[in-house]
N, C-alpha and C positions, 0 to 999 in steps of 0.2 A: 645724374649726380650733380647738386648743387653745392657751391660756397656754402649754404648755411649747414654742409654735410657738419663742419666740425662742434656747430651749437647742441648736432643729437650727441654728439659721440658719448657725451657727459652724461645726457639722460638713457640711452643706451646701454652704460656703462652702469649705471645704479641699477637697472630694471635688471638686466641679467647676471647682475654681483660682478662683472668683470675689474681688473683693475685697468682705470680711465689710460696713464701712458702708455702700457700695451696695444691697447685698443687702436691710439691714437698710430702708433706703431706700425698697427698692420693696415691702417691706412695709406699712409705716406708708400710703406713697401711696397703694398698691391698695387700706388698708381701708378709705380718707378718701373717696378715692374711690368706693365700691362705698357707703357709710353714706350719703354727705351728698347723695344724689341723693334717699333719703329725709325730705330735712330741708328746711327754710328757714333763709336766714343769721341769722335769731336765736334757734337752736339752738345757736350758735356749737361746732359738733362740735368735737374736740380728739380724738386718738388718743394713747392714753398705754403708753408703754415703760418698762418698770423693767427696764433687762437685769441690773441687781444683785439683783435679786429673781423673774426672773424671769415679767414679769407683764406682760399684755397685754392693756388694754381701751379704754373709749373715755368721754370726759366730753364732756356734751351739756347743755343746760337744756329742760327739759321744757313745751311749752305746758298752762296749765291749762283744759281746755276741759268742757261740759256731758256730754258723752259721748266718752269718745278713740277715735277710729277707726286713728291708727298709732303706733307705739313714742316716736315724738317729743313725743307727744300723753300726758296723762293726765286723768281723770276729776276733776271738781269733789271728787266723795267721795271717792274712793281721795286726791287730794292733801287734804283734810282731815282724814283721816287719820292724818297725818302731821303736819300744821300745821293746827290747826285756826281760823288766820287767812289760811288759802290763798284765792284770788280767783280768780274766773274771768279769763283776758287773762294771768294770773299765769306766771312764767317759773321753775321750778324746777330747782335744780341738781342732776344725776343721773348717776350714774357706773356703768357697768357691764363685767365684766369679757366676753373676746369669744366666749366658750361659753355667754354666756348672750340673745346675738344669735340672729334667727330665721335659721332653718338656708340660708334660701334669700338671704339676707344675706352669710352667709358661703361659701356658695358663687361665687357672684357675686364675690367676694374673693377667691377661692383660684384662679377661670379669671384675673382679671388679671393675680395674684402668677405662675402656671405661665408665663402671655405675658409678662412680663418679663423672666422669670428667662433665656426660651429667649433674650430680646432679649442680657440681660447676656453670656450663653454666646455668643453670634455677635460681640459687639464685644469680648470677651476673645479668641477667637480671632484674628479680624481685626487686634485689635492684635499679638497672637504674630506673624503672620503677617505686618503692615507690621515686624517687628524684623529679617523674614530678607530683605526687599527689600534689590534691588544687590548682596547677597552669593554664592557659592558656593556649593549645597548639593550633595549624594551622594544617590542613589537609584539605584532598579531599575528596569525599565520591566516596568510589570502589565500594560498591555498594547496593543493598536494600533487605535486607532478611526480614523475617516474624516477627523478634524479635527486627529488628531496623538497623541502617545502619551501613555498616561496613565502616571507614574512616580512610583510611591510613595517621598518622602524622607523618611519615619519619621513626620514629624508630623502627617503628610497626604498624600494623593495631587492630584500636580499634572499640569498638562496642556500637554506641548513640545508649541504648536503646526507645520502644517508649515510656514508664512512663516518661523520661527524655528529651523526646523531647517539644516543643514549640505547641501548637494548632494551626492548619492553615500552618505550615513552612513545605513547601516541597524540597526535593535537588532530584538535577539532577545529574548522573553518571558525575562524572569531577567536579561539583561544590565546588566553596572553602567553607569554613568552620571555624571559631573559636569556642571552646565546654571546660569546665569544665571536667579539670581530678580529677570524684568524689572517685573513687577507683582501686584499682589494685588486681583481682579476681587470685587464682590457683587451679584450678582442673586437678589429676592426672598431668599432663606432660605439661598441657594448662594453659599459661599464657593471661589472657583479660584484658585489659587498657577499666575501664567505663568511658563514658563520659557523661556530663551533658550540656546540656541548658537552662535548667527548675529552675537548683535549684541556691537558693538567695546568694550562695558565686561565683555565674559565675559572676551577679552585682558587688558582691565588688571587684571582680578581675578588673573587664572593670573600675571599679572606680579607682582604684589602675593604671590602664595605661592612665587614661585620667587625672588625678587631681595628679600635683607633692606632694602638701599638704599631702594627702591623703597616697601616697607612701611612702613619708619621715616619715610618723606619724605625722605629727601637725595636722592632722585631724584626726580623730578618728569616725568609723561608728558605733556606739552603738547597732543597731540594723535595719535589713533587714528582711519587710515580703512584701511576693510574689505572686501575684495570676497568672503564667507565661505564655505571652501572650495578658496582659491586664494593669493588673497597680502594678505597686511595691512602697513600701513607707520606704525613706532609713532617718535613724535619726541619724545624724552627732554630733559631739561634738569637742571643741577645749576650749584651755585653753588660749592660745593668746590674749589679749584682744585687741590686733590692728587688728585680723585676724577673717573672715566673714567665717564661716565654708560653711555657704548654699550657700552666693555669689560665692564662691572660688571652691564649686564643680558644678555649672552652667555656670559655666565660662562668659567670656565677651559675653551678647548679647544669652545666654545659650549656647555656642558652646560644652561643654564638654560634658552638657547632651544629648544634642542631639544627638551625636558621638554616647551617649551609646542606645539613643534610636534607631537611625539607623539600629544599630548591632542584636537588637531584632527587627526588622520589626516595628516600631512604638511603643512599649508598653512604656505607660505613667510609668515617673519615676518621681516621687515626692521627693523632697531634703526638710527635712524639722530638725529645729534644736530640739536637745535633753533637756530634762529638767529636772532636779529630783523633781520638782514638778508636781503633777499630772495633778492639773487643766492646767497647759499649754501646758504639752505634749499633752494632749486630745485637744487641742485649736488648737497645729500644726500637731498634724497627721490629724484633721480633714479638717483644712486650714485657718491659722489666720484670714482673710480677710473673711469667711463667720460667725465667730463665734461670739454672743455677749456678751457668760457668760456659765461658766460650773459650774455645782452644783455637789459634792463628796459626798457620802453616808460616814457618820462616821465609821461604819461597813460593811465589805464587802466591791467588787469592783466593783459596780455601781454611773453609772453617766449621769447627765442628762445634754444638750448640747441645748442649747437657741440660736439659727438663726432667721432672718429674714423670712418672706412668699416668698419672692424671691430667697431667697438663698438654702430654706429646699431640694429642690430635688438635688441642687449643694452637698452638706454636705453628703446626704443620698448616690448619686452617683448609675449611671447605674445600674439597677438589687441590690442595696443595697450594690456595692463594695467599695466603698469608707467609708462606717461607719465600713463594715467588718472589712477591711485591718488596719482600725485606733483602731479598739476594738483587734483586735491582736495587733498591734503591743504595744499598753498603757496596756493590758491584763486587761481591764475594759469593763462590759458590759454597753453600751453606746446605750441611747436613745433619739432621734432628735426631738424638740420640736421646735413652734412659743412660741412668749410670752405669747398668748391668747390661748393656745393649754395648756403649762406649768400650766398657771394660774389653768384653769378648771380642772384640772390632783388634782393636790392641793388640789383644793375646794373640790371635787369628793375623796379624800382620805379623809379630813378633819369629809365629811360628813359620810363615810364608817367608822371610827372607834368614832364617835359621837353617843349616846346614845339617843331615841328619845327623853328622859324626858328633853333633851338639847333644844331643839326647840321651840322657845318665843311660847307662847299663848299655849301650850299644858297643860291640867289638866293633874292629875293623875287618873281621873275616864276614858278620852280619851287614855292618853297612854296604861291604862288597856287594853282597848275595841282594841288596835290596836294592843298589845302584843300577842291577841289573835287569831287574824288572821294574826300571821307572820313577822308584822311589828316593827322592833325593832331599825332601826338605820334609822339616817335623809336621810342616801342616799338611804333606801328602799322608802320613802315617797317621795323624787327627783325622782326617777324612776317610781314610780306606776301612771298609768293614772286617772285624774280625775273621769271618771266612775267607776274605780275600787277602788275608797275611798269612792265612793256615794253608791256603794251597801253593803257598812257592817254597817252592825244594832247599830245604837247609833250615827251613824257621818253623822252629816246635809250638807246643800250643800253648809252653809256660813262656818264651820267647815273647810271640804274641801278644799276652798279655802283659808282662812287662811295658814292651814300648808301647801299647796303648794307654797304661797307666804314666808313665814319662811323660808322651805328648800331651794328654789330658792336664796334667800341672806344670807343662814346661812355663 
């Protein structure tokens, strides 16, 4: 290690993107370091930089002792030589430039400054690497390991796991790629760039490149749920009152959404607007056009959802995705009903917490005789079959039919 160490630090410093004071930094430390392990604190070592001069040594005070056994140390004679009122105990000030350090001195300096430098190089990269988090990037896939694919995007190769990949989406060695940078992993010396496809801010990015709205903020995504692969339902909001949040990210003719469906292989994207009230938002996550009335439970977050007989399997959606994705995304649990489906739901409750002494034409010597065999509320007697009201002891067959007709219109 020579003086002109400090003329590379500069070019060192541009070759590997470092930033030049740090660098400079973990010189000085490494050599203070690496020196004053040979010293005691009233050596009081000092490392000296002249970067205008180029010049690099180290200032120390020197013990005066009867015979010096290490460089921090000098000899009674050799320092009266010098001062020829030097003393033994005596602390001499002494400056030396760092080529004239023993060699194993500076080596011991040069292994700490190399381990730094690789340090500085992993947390320059790392932070490159936290700049590209949440964004978009473009690569290739190099190629297909057991854990997901490894995809070189220029500044690195990163690694689509397969929890993050798409169902059904296969790539071929060389194939392009656009992927969600969900995180930036370090283990030991290993730096990994995650990527996503799967998860619902890869959408709002693609929305964010497809819809200027959207990018500038006049639109606003409220929220994004995903089943990826299949159908996403994204809930938009804007404050503009000249400006169509839904129209604006469908673009003309739907060209924008489509662009985003394309990019997933087809998966259905639903744009639908945001609402701070419930019953609408449950009207458009489910799809305004099949809904004819939503009912909110005063407590809790359930709610019941009145469609058409044509529409109920539209509403409900393939394998029940479509009420899923809408019950997440309104965080309501939501059940699909016709009118005559709701009605009888109703009735059928009204008569479960009705008491049977509620039931026209019933005595209390009958309700007796029915309490006794089990029967307590009007939806037990709606449910029990005719022969099984004819076989209990006291109730005739015009009886029977009675409360069957009762509970039938209660």
């Amino acid at each position: 290690m020579s003086a002109n160490l400090l003329s590379i630090i500069t070019e060192l410093a541009k070759i590997r993107q470092l930033d030049q004071e740090r660098l400079r930094d973990v010189i000085v430390d490494s050599l203070y370091n690496a020196i004053s392990k040979r010293m005691k604190p009233e050596n009081e070592l000092e490392i000296v930089a002249d970067y205008s001069s180029n010049y690099l040594g180290i200032k120390f005070k020197k013990l005066v002792v009867e015979n010096d056994e290490t460089f921090a140390q000098i000899s009674l004679a050799d320092a009266q030589a010098i001062d020829k009122n030097a003393y033994l105990g005596q602390l001499i000030d002494t400056e030396l430039p760092i080529n004239a350090l023993e060699p194993k001195l500076v080596k011991i300096a040069r292994e700490e400054i190399s381990f730094k430098i690789r340090r500085l190089e992993e947390d320059r990269k790392m932070f490159d690497f936290e700049k590209q988090k949440n964004q978009i990037v473009y690569g290739k896939i190099k190629k297909n390991e057991y854990n997901g694919y490894i995809v070189d995007i220029g500044f690195a190769d990163a690694l689509l796991p397969q929890e993050e990949q798409i169902d059904e989406e296969f790539y071929k060695i060389g194939d392009s790629i656009r992927a969600y940078v969900l995180s930036v992993r370090k283990r030991a010396n290993e730096i990994t760039v995650i990527l996503s496809r799967a998860h619902p801010e890869f959408v709002k990015r693609l929305l964010e490149l497809e819809v200027p709205e959207v990018h500038s903020g006049e639109i606003d995504i409220k929220k994004i749920i995903r089943e990826p692969g299949i159908r996403t339902k994204v809930a938009v909001y804007t404050e503009k009152a000249n400006l169509d949040a839904v129209g604006a990210c469908l673009g003309p003719k739907g060209i924008r959404v489509d662009a985003i469906k394309k990019e997933l292989h087809g998966e259905a994207i639903d744009i639908l607007e945001w609402s701070d009230d419930p019953q609408i938002l449950i009207a458009n996550a489910i799809g305004p056009e099949l809904v004819q009335k939503v009912y909110t439970t005063d407590k809790g977050r359930f709610a019941r959802v009145i469609v058409s007989e044509p529409n109920k399997n539209l509403a409900i959606g393939k394998l029940g995705k479509n009420v899923r994705l809408a019950a997440r995304l309104t965080e309501y649990k939501l059940d699909i009903y016709t009118q005559d489906e709701f009605e009888d739901k109703i009735a059928e409750e009204r008569r479960i917490t009705s008491h049977i002494n509620e039931l026209d034409g019933v005595s209390e010597k009958i309700a007796d005789i029915l309490k006794e065999h089990g029967y307590t509320s009007v939806q037990d007697i709606f449910s029990a079959t005719e022969q099984e009201l004819w076989n209990i002891s006291g109730i005739n067959e015009k009886t029977v039919m009675l409360l069957k007709e009762a509970a039938k219109h209660f």
